[in-house]
RODO-2510 file (C-alpha; in nm, 4 decimals, decimal comma):
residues 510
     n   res          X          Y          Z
     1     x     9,0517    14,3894    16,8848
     2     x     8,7332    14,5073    16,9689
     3     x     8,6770    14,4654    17,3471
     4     x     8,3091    14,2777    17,2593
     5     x     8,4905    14,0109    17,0316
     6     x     8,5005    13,7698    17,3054
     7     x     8,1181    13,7791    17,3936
     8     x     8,0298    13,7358    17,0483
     9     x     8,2479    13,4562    16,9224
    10     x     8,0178    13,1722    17,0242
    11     x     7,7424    13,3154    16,8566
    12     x     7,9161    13,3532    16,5254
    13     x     8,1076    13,0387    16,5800
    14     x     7,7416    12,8828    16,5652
    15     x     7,6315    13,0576    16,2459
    16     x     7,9431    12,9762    16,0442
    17     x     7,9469    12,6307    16,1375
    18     x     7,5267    12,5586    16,0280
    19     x     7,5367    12,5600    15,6203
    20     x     7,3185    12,3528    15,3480
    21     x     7,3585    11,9757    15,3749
    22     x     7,3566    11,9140    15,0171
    23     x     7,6787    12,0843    14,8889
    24     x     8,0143    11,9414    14,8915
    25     x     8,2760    12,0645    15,2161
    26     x     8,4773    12,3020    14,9858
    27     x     8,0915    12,4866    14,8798
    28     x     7,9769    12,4904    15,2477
    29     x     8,3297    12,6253    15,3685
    30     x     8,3090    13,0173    15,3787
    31     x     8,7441    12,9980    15,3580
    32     x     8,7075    12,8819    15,0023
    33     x     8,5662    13,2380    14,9161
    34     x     8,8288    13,4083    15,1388
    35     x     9,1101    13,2547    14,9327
    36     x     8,9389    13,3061    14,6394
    37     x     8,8958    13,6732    14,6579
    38     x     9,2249    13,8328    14,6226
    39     x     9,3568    14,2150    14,6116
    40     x     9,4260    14,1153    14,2550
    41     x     9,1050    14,0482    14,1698
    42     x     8,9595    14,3258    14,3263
    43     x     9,1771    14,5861    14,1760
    44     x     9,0904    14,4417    13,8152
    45     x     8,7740    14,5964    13,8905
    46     x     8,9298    14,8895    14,0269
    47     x     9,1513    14,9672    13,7035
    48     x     8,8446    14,9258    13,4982
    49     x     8,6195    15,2031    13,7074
    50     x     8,9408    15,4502    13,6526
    51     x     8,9322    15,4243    13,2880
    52     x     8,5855    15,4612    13,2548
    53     x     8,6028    15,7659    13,4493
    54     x     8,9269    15,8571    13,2535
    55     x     8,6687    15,8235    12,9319
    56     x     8,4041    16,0589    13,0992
    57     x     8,5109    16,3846    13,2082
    58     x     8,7320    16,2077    13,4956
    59     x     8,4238    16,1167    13,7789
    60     x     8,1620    15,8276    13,7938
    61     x     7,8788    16,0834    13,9464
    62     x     7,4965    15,9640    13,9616
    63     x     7,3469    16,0902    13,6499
    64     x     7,6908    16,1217    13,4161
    65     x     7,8102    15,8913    13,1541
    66     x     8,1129    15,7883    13,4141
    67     x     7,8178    15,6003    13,6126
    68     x     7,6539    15,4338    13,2989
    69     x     7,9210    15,3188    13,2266
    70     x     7,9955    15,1773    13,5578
    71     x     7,6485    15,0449    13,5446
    72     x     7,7451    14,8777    13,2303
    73     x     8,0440    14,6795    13,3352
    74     x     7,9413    14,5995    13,7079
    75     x     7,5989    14,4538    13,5019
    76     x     7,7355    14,2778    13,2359
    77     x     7,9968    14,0920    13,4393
    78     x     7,7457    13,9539    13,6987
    79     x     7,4847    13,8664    13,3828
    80     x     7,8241    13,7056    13,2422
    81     x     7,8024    13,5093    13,5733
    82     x     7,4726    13,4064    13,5765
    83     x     7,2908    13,5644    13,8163
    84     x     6,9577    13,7560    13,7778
    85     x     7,0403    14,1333    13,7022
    86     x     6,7963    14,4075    13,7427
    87     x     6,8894    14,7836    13,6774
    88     x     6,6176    15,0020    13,9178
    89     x     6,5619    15,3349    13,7434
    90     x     6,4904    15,6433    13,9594
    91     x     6,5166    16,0394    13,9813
    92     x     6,6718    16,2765    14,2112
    93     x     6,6641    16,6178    14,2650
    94     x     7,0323    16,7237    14,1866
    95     x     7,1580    17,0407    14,3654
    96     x     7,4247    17,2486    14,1909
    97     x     7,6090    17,6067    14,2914
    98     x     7,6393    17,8104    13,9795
    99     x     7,8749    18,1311    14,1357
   100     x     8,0112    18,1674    14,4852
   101     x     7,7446    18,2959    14,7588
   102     x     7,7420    18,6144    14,9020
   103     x     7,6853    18,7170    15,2501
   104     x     7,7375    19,1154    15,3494
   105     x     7,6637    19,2518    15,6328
   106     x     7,5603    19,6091    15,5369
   107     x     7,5041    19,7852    15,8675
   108     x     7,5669    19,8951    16,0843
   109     x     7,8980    19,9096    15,9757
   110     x     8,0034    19,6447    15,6551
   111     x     8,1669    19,3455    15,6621
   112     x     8,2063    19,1004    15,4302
   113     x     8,2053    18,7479    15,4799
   114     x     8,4285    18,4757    15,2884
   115     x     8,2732    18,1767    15,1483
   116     x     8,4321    17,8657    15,2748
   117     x     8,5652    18,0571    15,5642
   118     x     8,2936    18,1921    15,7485
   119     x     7,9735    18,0578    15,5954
   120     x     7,8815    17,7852    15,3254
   121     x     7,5284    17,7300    15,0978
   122     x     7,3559    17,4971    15,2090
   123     x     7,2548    17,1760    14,9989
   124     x     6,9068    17,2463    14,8260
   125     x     6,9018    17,6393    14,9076
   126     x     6,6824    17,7949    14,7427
   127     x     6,8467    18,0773    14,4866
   128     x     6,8103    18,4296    14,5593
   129     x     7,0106    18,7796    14,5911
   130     x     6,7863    18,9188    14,8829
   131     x     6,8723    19,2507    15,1421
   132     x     6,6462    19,2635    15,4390
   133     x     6,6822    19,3023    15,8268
   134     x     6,8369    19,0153    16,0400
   135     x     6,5797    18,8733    16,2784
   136     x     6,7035    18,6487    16,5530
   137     x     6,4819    18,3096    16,5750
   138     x     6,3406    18,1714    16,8997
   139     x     6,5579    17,9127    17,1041
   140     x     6,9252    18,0860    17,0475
   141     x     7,1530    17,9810    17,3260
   142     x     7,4455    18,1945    17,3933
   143     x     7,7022    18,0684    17,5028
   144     x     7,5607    17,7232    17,3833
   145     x     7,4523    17,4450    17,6028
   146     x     7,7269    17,2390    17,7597
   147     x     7,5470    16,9263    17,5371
   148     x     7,4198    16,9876    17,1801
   149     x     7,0460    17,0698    17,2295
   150     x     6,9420    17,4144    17,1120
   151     x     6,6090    17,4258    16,9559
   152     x     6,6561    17,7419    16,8163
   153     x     6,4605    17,7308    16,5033
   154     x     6,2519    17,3893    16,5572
   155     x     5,9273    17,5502    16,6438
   156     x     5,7111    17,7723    16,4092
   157     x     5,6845    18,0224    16,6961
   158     x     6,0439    18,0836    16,6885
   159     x     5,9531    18,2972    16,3891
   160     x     5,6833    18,5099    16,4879
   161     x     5,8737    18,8386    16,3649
   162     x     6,0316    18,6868    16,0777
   163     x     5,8052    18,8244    15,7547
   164     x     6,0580    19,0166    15,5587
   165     x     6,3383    18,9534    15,7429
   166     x     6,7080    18,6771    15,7447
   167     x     6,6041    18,5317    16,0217
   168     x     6,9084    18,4040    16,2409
   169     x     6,8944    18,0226    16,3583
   170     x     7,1126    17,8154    16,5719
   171     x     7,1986    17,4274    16,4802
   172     x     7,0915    17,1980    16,7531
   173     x     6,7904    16,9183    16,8060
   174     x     6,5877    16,9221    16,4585
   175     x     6,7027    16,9275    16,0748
   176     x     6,8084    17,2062    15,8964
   177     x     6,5394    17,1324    15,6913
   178     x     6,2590    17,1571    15,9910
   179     x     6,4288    17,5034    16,0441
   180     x     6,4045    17,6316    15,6625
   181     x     6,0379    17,5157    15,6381
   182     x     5,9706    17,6738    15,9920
   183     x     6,0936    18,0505    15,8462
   184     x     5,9735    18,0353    15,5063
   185     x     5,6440    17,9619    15,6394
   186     x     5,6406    18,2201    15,8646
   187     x     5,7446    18,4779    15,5829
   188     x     6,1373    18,5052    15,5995
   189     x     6,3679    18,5790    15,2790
   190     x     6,6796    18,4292    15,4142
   191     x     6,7925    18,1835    15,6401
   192     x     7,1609    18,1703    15,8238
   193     x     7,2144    17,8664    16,0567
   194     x     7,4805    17,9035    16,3168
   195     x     7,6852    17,5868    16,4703
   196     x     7,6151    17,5551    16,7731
   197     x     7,9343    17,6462    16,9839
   198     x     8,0259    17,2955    17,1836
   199     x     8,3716    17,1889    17,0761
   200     x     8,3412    16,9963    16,7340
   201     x     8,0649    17,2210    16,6564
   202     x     8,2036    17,5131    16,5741
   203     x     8,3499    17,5485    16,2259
   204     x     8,1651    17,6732    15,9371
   205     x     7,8628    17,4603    15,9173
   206     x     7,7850    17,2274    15,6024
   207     x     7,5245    17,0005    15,5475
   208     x     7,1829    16,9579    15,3502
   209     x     6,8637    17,0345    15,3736
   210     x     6,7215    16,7328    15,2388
   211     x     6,4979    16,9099    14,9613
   212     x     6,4808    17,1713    14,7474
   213     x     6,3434    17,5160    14,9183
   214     x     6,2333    17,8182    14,8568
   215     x     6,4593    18,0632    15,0043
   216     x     6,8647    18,0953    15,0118
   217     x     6,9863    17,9250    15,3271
   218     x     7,3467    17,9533    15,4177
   219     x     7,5538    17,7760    15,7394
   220     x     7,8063    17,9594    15,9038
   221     x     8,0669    17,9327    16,1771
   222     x     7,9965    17,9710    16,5583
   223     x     8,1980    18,2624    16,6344
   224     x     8,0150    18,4749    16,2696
   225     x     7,6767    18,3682    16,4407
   226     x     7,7663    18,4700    16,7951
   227     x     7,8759    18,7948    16,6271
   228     x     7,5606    18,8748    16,4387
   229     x     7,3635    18,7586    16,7475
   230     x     7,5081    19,0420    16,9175
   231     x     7,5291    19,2886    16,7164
   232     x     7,1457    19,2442    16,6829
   233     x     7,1281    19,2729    17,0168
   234     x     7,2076    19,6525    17,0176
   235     x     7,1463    19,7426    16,6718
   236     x     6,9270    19,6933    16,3682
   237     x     7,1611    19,4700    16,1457
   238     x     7,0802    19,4522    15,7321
   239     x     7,1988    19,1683    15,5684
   240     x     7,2272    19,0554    15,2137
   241     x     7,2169    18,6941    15,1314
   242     x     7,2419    18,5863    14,7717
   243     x     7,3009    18,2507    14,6246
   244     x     7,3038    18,1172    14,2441
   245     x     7,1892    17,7826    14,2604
   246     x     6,9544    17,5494    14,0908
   247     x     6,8062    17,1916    14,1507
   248     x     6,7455    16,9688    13,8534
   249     x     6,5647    16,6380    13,8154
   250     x     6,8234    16,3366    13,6778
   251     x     6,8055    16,0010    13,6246
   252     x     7,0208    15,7242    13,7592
   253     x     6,9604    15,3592    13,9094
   254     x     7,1020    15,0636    14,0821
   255     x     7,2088    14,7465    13,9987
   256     x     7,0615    14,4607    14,1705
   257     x     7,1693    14,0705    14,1247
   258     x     7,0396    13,8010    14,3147
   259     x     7,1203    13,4528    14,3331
   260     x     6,8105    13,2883    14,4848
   261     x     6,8428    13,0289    14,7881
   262     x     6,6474    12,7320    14,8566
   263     x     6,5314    12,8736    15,1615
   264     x     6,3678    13,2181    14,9244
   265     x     6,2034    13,3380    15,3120
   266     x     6,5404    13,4718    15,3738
   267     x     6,7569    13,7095    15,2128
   268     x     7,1168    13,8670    15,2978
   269     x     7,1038    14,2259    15,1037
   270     x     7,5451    14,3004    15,0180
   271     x     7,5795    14,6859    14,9456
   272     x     7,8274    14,9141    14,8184
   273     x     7,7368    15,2848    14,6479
   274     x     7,8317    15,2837    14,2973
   275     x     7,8688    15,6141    14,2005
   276     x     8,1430    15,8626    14,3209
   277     x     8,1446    16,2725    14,3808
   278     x     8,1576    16,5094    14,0859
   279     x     8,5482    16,6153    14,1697
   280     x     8,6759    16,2943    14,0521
   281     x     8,6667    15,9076    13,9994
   282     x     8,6074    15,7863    14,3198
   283     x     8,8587    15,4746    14,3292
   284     x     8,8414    15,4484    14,7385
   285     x     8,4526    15,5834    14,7665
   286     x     8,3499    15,3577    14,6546
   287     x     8,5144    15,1957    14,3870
   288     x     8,6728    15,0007    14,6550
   289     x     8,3368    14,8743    14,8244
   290     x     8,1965    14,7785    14,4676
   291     x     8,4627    14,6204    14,3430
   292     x     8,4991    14,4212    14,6426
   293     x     8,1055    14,3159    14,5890
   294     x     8,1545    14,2817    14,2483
   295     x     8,4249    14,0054    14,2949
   296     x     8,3152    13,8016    14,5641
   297     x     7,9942    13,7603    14,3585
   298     x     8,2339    13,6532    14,0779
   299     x     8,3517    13,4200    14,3213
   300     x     8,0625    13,3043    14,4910
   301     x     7,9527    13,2080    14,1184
   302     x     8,3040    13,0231    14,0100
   303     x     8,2880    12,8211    14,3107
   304     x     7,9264    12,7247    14,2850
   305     x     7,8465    12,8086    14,6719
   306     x     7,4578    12,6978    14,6343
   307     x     7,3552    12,9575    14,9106
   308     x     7,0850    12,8329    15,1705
   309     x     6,9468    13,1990    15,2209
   310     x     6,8945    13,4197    14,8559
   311     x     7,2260    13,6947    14,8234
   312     x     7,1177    13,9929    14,6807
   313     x     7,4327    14,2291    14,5516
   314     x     7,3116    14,5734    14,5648
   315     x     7,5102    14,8610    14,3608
   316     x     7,3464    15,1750    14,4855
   317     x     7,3005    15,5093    14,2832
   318     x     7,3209    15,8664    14,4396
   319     x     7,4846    15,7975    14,7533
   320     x     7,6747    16,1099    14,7665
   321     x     7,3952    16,3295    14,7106
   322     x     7,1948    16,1482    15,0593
   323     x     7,1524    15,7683    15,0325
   324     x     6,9309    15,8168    14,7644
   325     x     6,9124    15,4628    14,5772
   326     x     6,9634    15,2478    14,8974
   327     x     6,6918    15,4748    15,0009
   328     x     6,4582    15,4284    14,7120
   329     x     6,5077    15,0294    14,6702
   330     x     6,3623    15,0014    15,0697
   331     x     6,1185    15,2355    15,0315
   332     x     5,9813    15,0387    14,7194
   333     x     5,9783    14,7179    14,9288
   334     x     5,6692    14,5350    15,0703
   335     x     5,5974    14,4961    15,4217
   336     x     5,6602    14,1099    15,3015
   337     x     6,0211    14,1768    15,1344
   338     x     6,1464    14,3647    15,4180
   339     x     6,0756    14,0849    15,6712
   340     x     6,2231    13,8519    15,4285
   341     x     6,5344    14,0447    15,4891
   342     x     6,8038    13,8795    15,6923
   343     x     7,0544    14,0817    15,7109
   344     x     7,2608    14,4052    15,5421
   345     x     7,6026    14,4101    15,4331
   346     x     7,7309    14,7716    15,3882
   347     x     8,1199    14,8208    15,2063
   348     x     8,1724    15,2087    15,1829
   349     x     8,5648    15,2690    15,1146
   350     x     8,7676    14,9619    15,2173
   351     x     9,1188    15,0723    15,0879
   352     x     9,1726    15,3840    15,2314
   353     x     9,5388    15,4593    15,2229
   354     x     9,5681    15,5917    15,6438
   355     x     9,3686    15,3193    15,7348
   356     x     9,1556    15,1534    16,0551
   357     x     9,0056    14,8213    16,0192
   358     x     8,6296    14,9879    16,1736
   359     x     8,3381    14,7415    16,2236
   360     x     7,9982    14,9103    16,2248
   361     x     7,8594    14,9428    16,6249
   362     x     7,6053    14,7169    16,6046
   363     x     7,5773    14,6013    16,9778
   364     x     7,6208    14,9417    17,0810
   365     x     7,9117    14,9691    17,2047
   366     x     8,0216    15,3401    17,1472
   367     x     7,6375    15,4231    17,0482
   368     x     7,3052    15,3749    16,9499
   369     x     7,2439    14,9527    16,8911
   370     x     7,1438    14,8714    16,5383
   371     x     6,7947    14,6653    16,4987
   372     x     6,8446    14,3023    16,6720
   373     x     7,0766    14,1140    16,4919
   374     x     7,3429    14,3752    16,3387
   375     x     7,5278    14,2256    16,6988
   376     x     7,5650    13,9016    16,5408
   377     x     7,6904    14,0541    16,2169
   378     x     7,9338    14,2394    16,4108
   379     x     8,0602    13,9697    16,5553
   380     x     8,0835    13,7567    16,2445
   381     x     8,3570    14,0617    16,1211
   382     x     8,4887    14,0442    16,4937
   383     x     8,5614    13,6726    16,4721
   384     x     8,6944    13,7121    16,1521
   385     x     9,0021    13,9642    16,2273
   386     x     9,0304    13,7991    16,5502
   387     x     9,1067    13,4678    16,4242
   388     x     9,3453    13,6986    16,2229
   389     x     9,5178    13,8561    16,4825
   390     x     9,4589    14,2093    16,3233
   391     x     9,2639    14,4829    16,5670
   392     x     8,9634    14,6442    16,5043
   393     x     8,7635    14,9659    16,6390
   394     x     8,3926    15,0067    16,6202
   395     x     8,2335    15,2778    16,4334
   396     x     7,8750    15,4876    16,4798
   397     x     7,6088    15,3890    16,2683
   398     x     7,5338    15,7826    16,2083
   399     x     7,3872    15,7517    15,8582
   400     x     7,6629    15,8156    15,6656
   401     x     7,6454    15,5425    15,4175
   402     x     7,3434    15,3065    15,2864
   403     x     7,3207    15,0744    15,5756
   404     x     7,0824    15,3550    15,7192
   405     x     6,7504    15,2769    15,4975
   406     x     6,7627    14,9293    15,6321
   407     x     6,7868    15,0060    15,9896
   408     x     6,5182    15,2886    15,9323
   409     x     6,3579    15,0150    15,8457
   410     x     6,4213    14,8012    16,1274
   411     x     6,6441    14,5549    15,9224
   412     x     6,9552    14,4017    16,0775
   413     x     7,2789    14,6087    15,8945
   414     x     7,6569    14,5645    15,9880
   415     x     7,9603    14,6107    15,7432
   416     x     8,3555    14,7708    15,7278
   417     x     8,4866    15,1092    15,6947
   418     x     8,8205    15,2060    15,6681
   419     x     8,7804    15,5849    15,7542
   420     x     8,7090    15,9002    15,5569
   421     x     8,8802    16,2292    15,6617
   422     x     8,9064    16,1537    16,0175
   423     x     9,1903    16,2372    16,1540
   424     x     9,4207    15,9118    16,3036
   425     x     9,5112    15,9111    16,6715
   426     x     9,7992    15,7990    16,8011
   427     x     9,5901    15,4930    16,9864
   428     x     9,5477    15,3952    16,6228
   429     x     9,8321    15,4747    16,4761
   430     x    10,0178    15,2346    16,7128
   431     x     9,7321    14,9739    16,7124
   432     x     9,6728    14,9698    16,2832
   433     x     9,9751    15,1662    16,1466
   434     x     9,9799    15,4667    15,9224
   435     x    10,0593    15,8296    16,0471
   436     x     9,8861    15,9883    16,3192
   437     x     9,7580    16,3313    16,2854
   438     x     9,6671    16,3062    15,9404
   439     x     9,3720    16,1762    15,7805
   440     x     9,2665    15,8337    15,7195
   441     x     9,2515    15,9376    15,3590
   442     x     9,3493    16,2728    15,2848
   443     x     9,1794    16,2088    14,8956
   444     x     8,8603    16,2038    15,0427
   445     x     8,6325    16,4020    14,7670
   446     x     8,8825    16,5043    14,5966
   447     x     9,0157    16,4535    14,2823
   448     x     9,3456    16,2319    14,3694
   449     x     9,0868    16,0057    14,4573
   450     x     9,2090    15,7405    14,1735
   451     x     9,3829    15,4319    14,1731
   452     x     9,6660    15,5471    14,3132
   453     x     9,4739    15,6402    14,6208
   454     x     9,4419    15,2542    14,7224
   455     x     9,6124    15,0705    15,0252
   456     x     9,6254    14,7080    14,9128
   457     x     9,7159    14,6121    15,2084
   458     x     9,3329    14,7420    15,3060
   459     x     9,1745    14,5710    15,0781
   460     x     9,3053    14,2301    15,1178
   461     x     9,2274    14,2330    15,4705
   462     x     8,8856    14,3965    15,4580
   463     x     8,7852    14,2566    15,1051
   464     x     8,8735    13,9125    15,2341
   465     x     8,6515    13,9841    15,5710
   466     x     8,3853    14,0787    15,3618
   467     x     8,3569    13,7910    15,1497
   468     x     8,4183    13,5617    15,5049
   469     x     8,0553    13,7342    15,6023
   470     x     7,8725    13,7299    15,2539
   471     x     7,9325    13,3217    15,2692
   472     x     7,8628    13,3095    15,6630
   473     x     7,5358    13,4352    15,6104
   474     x     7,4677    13,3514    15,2655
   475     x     7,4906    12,9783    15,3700
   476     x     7,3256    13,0175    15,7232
   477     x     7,0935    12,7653    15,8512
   478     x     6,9550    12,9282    16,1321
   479     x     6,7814    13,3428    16,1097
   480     x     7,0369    13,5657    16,2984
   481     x     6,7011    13,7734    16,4700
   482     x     6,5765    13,7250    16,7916
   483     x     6,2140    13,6802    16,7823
   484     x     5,9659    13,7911    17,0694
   485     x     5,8287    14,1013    17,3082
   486     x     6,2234    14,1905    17,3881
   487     x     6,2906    14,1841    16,9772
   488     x     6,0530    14,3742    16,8698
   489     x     6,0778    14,6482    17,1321
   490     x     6,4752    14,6462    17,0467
   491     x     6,3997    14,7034    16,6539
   492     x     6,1925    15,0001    16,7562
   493     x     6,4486    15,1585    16,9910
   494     x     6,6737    15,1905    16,7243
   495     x     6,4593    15,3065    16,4177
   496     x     6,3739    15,6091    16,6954
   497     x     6,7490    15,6169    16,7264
   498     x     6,7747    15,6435    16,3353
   499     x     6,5593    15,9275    16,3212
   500     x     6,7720    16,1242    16,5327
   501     x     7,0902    16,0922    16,3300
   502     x     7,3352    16,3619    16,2761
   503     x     7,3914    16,2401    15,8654
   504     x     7,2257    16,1362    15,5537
   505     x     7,5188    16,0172    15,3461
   506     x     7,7896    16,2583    15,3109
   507     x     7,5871    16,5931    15,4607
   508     x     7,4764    16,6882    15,7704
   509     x     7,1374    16,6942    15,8348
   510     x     7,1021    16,8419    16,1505
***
């Protein structure tokens, strides 16, 4: 169990025990959702997202006919409900490789480098099939700081001979995407950004630069950017750099359904991302999260749970190309909406078949403390598996999944995980089962990512803990956020905290 559990017991014991005076014990009872949402149910749902992406070229990606017709079903079953559906059109800019890159070093010498192996495109490159000299940016640090913190790249002045030329960049402090602006406007053709050489950051680097650009921008390994740096050293290197890539406005949504409280001042936002990756259907991430959602509003309905505080179920678009819908529906908020917000509930993949029961960090425990109140949610899941007897481990919040918008927002945000391609420990291997050394779910993105890539034994347990926090806050009397001087200083210590995150969704941002 999570060493914090203890501390936060009494605090959660409070909140679940404070619920609307008018219903009847069963309605006020969070346990009469938990035994009403069942693996059964939840896979229902589950089947019914496979064969729609069975039906549609075998994925449920934002923009595709697999997601309408996700949006279809997850819509018409909560209108079949009763509750107040809204589908929230926007755009994104979709990025999409046409051919393999190229990367050639051409002299002195030539070597050829292998996509996937030594270097990668990255998300929203620009396309382009350019030859020019390499030109090391400002800020390179060889051999790399002990602690990630190059700034190679981050300044315009890092650029200063750059007109012409691939200039050379090291990952570390800013965004890829501060680093591509900085060269292209300083008159660069070609961008190649280096890990940075600590341990854990040195494979071929990945990631996105957050918008389209201009030029072709490519992330390799340590050890090929170490080499090129030098090389340059000594010699005048020439490079070529092509990529065949285009980014293309699409339309997609979300679906939002809200069942308003008496007490309409207060509202408890429950999130899962709809839509899955282009390789496949996207059963665990996040058909499991959705589905999960999807029933225990079913539930919440069927029982007739007459929430205190309004529930908002939020099925978010775009996820996997960087948080896109969670991103748009906060952004569209008012000041006013956003302070009526309690409280964020985030399910990304809750059936993952190597799994760890992980409850998002929001004390702070391992890092960076979400905005005051994600402790209490935190402890509400803590309470929850501890009552159960069944262990948990903390995870980062390190914007990897649509709980991020809200605490860039300053909005209280907690939720489960059951692990992505992480590999398992042995610690957690003997603490949650499953094999260590392998991954948590080794389907990850893929295209085995189907219903047959589902631990049920996962979702009981965390689909049940979900729907034990959806009715703990859903029929809270009392606001889970400190108020005051201390408060507010604490909600903007971690939206500065958010803004230094390592992820966007999926991708790497820095």
């Amino acid at each position: 169990m999570n060493t914090n559990a203890c501390t936060t017991l009494l605090l959660t014991a409070a909140i679940s025990t404070i619920f609307v005076g008018t219903s009847t014990a069963a309605e006020r009872d969070p346990s009469s959702l938990v035994r009403a949402v069942t693996v059964e149910g939840i896979t229902r749902h589950l089947d019914v997202f496979q064969r729609i992406a069975n039906r549609y070229d075998g994925n449920r990606a934002a923009g595709t006919p697999g997601f309408e017709g996700s949006v279809r079903y997850v819509s018409g079953q909560l209108e079949k409900a009763g509750y107040k559906v809204k589908v929230q059109p926007f755009s994104i800019d979709l990025f999409e490789e046409l051919s393999p890159p190229r990367m050639v070093q051409q002299s002195p010498g030539r070597r050829v480098y292998e996509a996937g192996k030594d270097f990668a495109t990255m998300d929203y490159s620009g396309a382009g099939d350019v030859v020019a000299e390499l030109v090391l940016a400002g800020g390179i640090e060889i051999p790399p700081p002990k602690t990630p913190g190059s700034r190679s790249g981050c300044a315009p002045s890092h650029f200063a001979a750059a007109r012409g030329k691939i200039a050379l960049v090291q990952r570390g402090t800013c965004t890829f995407e501060q680093k591509a602006e900085n060269a292209a406007k300083a008159g660069a053709v070609g961008v190649i950004i280096f890990n940075e050489g600590q341990p854990g950051r040195r494979a071929v680097l990945t990631g996105t630069l957050g918008a389209p650009q201009k030029l072709p921008v490519v992330g390799t390994s340590y050890n090929a950017g170490r080499r090129l740096y030098q090389l340059a050293q000594s010699s005048t290197v020439r490079m070529r750099l092509k990529v065949d890539a285009l980014t293309r406005k699409i339309e997609t949504s979300n679906v939002i359904a809200e069942w308003t409280g008496p007490l309409d001042s207060r509202a408890v936002v429950v999130g899962a991302h709809l839509d899955s990756v282009p390789a496949g259907p996207g059963i665990n991430d996040n058909g499991s999260g959705s589905a999960a959602i999807l029933e225990i509003a079913l539930q919440m309905k069927r029982l007739d749970m007459a929430p205190r505080n309004t529930v908002r179920f939020a099925f978010w678009g775009a996820e996997e190309q960087g948080l896109y819908g969670s991103t748009y529906y906060v952004g569209k908020l008012t000041a006013n909406e956003r302070r009526r917000i309690m409280a964020n509930l985030n399910f990304d993949m809750l059936a993952s078949p190597n799994f760890v029961r992980f409850v998002y960090d929001g004390d702070g425990t391992i890092g960076p403390k979400g905005p005051p109140g994600s402790d209490a949610i935190e402890g509400i899941f803590d309470r929850y598996f501890a009552e159960a007897e069944l262990p948990t481990e903390p995870t980062l919040f390190d914007g990897r999944s649509d709980y991020f918008p809200f605490i860039e927002a300053g909005i209280p945000a907690g939720g489960l995980f059951s692990g992505a391609e992480e590999i398992k420990t042995k610690a957690q291997a003997k603490a949650f089962g499953g094999k260590a050394g392998k991954p948590l779910d080794a389907c990850y993105h893929e295209a085995c990512d189907d219903i047959s890539n589902i631990s049920k034994r996962a979702l009981n347990q965390l689909g049940r803990a979900a729907a034990d926090a959806v009715a703990t806050l859903a029929l809270s009397k009392d606001d889970i956020r400190p108020s005051g001087e201390m408060a507010a200083e604490s909600v903007a210590e971690a939206v500065a905290a958010a803004a230094t995150a390592e992820f966007r969704g999926p991708q790497r941002v820095r």
